[in-house]
N, C-alpha and C positions, 0 to 999 in steps of 0.2 A: 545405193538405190533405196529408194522410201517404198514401204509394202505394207500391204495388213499380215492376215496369217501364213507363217511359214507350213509346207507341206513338208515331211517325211516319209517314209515306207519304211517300216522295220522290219529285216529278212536275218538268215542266217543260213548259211550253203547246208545245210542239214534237212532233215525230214519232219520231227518235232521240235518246234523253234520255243513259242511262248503257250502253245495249245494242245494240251497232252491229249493223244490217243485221237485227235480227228484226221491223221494222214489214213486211216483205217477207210474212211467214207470216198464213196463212186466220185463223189466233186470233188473231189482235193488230188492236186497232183504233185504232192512233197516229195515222192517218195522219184520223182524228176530231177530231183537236185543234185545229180552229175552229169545230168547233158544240160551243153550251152546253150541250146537252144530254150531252155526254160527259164534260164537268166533275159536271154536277149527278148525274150517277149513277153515277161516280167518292166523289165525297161523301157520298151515301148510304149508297153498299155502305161505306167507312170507319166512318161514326157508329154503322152496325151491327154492326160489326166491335168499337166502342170503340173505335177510334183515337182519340188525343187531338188530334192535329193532321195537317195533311197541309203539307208544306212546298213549297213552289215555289219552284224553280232559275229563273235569269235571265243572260242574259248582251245584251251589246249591240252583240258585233261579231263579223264568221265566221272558223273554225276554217283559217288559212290558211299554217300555219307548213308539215305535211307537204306537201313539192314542192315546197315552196314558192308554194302557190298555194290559193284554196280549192274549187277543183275537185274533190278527195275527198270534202268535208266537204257539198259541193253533191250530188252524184251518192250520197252514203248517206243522205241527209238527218242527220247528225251537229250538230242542236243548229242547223238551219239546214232550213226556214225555222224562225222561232221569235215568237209573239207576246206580247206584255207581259202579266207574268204578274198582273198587280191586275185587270184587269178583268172575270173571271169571279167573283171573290171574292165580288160580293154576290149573286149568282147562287145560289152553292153555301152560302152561309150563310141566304137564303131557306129550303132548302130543308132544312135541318140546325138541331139546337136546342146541340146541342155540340161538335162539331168545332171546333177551333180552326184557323186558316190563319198561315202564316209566309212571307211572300212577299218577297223579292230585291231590293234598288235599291240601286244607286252610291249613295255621296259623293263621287265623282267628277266624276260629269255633271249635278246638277242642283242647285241653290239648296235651301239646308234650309226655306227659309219655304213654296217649295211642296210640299215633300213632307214635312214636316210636319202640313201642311192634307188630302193625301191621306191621309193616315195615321188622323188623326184623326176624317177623314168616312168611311173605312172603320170606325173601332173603332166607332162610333156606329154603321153600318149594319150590323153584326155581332153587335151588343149586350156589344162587349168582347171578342170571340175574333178578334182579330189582334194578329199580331206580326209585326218587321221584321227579314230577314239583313241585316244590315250588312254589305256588301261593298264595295271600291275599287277593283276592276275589275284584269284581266290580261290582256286583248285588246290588243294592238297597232292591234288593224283596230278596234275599240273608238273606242281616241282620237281615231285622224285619222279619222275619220267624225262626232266631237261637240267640232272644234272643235281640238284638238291635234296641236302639230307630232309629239310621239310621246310615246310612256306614258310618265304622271309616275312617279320612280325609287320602285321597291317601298315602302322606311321610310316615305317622304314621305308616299306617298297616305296612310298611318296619321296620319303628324300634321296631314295634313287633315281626316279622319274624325275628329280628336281631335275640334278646333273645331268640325266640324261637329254633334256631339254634344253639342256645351255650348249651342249655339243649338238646336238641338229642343228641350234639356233646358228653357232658359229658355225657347221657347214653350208646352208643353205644360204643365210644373209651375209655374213664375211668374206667368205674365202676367195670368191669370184667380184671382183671390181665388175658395177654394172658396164661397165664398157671393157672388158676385158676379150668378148670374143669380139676379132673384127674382120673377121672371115674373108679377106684380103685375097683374089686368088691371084693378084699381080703380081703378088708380092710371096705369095706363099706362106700366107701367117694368118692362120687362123685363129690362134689366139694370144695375146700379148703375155708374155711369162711372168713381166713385172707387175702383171695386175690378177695375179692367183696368187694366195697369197697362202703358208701352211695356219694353222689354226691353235698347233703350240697348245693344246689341252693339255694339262695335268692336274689331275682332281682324285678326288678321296675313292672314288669307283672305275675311274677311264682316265685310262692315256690314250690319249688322236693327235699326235703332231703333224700330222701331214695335211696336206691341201685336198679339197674336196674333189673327188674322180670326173662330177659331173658337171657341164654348164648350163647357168640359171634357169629353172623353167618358169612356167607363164607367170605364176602364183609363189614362187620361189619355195615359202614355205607353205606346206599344205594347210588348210583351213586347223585347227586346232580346235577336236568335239572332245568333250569329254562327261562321263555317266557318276564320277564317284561323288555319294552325297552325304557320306563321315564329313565330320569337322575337320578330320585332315584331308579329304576329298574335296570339301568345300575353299579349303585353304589354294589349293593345288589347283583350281578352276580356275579363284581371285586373278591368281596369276599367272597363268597361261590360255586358257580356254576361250574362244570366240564363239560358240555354242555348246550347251548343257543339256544333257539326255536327263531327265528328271521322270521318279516315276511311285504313286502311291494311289491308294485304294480312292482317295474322294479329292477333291480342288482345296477341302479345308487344309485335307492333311499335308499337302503339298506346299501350302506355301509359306508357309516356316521355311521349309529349305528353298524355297526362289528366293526370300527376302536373304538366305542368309547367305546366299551365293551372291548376291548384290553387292551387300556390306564389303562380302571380302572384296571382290572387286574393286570395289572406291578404297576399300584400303591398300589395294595396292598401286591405287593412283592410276585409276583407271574408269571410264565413264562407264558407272554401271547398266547403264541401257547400251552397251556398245556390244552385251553379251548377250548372245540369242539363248532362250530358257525354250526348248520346245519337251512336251509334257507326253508321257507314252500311254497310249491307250489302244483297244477295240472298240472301233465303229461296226456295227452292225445294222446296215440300212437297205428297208426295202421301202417300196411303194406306200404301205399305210404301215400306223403302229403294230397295229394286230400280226401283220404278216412279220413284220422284225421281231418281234417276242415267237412267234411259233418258230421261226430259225432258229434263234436262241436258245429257243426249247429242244428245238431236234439235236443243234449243237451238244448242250449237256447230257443229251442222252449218248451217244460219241463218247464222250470224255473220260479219260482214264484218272480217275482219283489217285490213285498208286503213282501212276507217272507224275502228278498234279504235284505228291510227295516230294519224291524224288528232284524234280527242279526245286524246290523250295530247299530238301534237303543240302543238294550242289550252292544254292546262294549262300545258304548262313552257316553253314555247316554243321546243323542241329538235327539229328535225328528223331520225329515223331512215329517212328514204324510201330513202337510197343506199346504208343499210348490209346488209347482208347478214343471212341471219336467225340467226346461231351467232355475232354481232355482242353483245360485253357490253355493260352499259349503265353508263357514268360517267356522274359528278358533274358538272354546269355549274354556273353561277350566272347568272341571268336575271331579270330584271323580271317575268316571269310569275307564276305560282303554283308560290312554291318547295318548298311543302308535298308538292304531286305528285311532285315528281321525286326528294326525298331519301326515301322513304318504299318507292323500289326500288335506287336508287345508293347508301344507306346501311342495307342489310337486313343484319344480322350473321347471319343464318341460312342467304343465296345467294348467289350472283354470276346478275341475271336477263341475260339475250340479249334479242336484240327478236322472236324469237318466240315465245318465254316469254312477255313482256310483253302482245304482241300477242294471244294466247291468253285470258289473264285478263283484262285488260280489254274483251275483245267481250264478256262477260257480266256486267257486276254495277260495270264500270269500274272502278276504284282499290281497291274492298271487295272483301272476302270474298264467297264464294256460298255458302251455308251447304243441302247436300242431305240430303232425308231424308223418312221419316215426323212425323208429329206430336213423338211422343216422341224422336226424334234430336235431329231441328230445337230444340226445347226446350231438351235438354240444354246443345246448342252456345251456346245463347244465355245458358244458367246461366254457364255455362263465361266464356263472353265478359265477364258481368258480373264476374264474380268477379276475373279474370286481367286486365282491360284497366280496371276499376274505373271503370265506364260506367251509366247511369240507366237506359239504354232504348237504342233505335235507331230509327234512322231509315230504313225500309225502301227498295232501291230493286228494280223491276221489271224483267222479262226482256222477257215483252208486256202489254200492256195490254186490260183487266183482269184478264188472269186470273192473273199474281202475286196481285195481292192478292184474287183470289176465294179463292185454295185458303189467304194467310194467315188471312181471314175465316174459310172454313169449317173449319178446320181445324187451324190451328196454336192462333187466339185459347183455342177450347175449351181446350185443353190448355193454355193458357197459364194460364186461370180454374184447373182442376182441380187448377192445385200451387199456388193462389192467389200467381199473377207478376202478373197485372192487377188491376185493379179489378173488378168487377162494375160494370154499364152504371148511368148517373147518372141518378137521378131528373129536380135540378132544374136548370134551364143556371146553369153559373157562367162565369167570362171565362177566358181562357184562362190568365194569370199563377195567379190560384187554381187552377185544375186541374193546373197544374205546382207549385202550390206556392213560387214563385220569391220571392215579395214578402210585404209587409205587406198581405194579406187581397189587393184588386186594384190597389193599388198598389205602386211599387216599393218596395222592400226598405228598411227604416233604413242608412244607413252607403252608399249606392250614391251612386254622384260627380254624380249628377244632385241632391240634397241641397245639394252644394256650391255647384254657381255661383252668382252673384250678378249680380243687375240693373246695367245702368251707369246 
């Protein structure tokens, strides 16, 4: 499908997602996020909106690096408590005919044969709108809670994720000959034996000799998102990934890594525009400028610095709790998420402090907060595509719902009237066609899932 700007929504089944200490305030209702019914109308207001997708964040261990302890991270609610983010999905797909969902799981912690099978009884309950972030986890508290003496070393998890990827690939695309169910009831054969076929894995992490449990769904394999923007991040994109969660303080700084997510791409023999780059930020839009900057403003007063820590702390795994706030911020190197930390230690435009730091991060976390009227807000996002050479965004909230009330009512229009979106879809298609990513709802020719082969 040919589109302008892709929409997003960035959520996370938790309380404090990217905006510390504003579930505290009378408009925000995070503190929601275990009843369904806050998903499902969540989802709604989106599909009205035309959002194309709404993505869900995941993590699987608490935010414990500031202090040393996760006592911050407890006392803001920072991403803690937090519930697994698959299981409202059919819920909200129930209730929506296009919205797509992109939801969060390791290859870290769990076997591809079963979440593979999740994956695929979701695309099937969805009717094709799910997709997977491939993620390998940056939690410390993470590992030794699932099993690990301490988190596998950064590159590594990626050449785990390789393999792990070549097994979904062979359950989902291999194992089932597309004509293999033929649901026969004359005959009594609902699906041909000689055409499932076992999948014969054995590799350096996984043995999976058997044949896949499930048959085909719409999209067979889920859309493939992925967030890591390391050089082995960016590697790991090249070659699997059909959209890229990208995310840094201005459009300058960001696009080093969309050009170099590109690269890898074509090197791995693949059309680099075939990869959707959507860019993560806070819109903050009201009626006139004035009134967006006084949100804004009432927003930072809300805001929990300490908490603001704390999530920064959980990304890189660097503790600033003892430094002082006129404190500049270096360069580590750490098993965490190294994308977060070089993104303000290698800014050629500042040298940040940790109250700088601490400041922009309590709103909109690692992005941009982009304020204004309809037509500001607009422009900046023109801007961003142009200058950061991005698809779309993926939006993230201040409180909940009312970010994305006021992007619904208010930015989308404008977005239509310089035709940047779409006009709302008639007929549901799966989520890979509404981005475009593939061959109709399948993956794309020439994607490394094409390559493997059965043993």
């Amino acid at each position: 499908m040919s589109r302008n700007l892709i929409l997003s929504a960035f959520a996370m089944a938790c309380i404090g997602h990217q905006s510390a200490g504003l579930w505290t305030r009378d408009d925000d209702s995070s503190t929601h996020y275990a009843d369904v019914d806050h998903w499902i109308s969540l989802a709604q207001l989106l599909e009205r909106g035309g959002f194309d997708a709404l993505f869900l964040a995941d993590v699987l261990g608490t935010y414990d690096v500031y202090g040393g302890s996760r006592d911050q991270a407890v006392r803001s609610a920072i991403q803690v408590p937090v519930n697994d983010p698959i299981l409202a999905v059919s819920a909200m797909a129930a209730a929506t005919r296009h919205l797509g969902f992109g939801v969060t799981v390791s290859t870290t912690y769990e076997q591809p044969y079963a979440l593979a099978r999740r994956m695929t009884t979701l695309d099937h309950l969805t009717k094709g709108r799910i997709g997977w972030n491939v993620v390998t986890g940056y939690l410390d508290s993470a590992a030794k809670n699932l099993g690990f003496a301490e988190q596998i070393p950064h590159d590594l998890r990626y050449d785990v994720a390789d393999e792990y990827l070549d097994v979904c690939y062979k359950l989902w695309e291999h194992s089932w000959a597309d004509d293999a169910v033929v649901a026969d009831r004359g005959t009594g054969v609902y699906a041909d034996p000689q055409r499932v076929r076992d999948i014969g894995h054995r590799g350096k992490n996984y043995t999976v000799p058997g044949a896949f449990l499930c048959e085909p769904s719409p999209q067979r394999t889920p859309v493939i998102f992925q967030a890591g923007a390391s050089p082995r991040g960016r590697r790991f994109a090249g070659t699997h990934a059909e959209a890229v969660f990208v995310i840094g303080p201005t459009a300058d700084a960001v696009r080093p890594t969309v050009d170099a997510i590109r690269r890898e791409v074509e090197a791995a023999g693949r059309d680099p525009r075939s990869v959707r780059i959507l860019a993560g930020l806070t819109a903050i839009v009201r009626p006139t400028d004035d009134a967006a900057r006084e949100l804004l403003d009432d927003y930072r007063r809300s805001a929990s610095p300490h908490g603001a820590l704390a999530l920064f702390g959980g990304w890189t795994g660097v503790d600033l709790s003892g430094l002082p706030p006129d404190a500049p911020l270096v360069h580590v190197t750490t098993d965490a998420n190294r994308s977060a930390l070089d993104l303000f230690t290698r800014d050629s435009d500042r040298q940040w402090t940790v109250e700088e730091l601490a400041r922009f991060v309590s709103i909109g976390g690692r992005g941009p907060v982009i304020t204004g009227s309809p037509a500001t807000v607009a422009d900046e996002l023109e801007r961003w595509r142009d200058v950061a050479d991005v698809d779309g965004f993926n939006f993230m909230y201040a409180t909940m719902p009312g970010t994305f009330v006021d992007i619904v009512d208010q930015l989308v229009p404008e977005l239509r009237s310089r035709g940047l979106v779409d006009e709302p879809h008639d007929e549901p298609v799966t989520l890979r066609e509404r981005l475009g990513t593939g061959n109709g709802r399948r993956l794309a020719d020439g994607h490394r899932a094409w390559s493997v082969t059965l043993g």
